[in-house]
N, C-alpha and C positions, 0 to 999 in steps of 0.2 A: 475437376478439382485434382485428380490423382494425377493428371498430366500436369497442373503447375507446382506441385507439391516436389514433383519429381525435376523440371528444370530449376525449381527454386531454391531446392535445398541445401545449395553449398553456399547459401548465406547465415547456414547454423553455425557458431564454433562448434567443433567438434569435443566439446568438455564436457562433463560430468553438468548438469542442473540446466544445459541448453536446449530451447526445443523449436517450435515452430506453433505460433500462437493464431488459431483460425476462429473466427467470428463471423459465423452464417447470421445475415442481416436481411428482413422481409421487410421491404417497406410499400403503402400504397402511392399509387402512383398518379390517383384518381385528382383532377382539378378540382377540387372544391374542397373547404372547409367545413367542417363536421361530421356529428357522430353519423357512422355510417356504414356501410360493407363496402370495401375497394371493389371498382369494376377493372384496374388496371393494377397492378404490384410489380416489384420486382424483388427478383433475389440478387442476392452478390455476398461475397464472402472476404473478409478485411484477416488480413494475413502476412505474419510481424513474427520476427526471429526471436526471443526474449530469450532471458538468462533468469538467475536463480531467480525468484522472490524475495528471498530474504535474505538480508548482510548476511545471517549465519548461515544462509547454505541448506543444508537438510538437517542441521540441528534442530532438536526442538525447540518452542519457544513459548514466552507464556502470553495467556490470552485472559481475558474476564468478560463471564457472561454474565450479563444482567435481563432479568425479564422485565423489568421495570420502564425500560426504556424501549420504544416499538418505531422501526424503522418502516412502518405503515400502518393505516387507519383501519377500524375495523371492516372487514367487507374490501379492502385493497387490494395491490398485487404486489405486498413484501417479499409474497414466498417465493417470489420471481424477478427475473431481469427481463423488461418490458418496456419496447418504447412507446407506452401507449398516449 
């Protein structure tokens, strides 16, 4: 990773809120469907130049947290990004 990090990176602009966006990704690799432990996986890593987030830049910005509303089931995997 250190070596394509390094021929890849004059695809960043060089400005303020640029970076280099990596996504280390495990996936099973095994033939079959279902619940199971992979006998096969693979890694690979997805890797993308991005700029700011937000139109405003590193300004702040407002948010609203509601508990009432739950982006998973009890017993889930909210507390995570998971391609399960």
């Amino acid at each position: 990773m250190e070596e394509l990090i390094k021929i890849d990176r004059e695809w960043i602009p060089k400005k303020r809120g640029y970076s280099l966006y990596l996504r280390p990704t495990y996936i099973s690799m095994t033939n079959q469907l279902g619940v199971l432990p992979a006998k096969d996986a693979k890694l690979f890593v997805v890797m993308s130049p991005v700029g700011p987030y937000f139109p405003t830049g590193f300004n702040a910005i407002n948010i609203t947290c509601n508990e009432e509303i739950l982006r998973s089931w009890k017993g889930g995997f909210g507390y995570a990004k998971l391609g399960a």
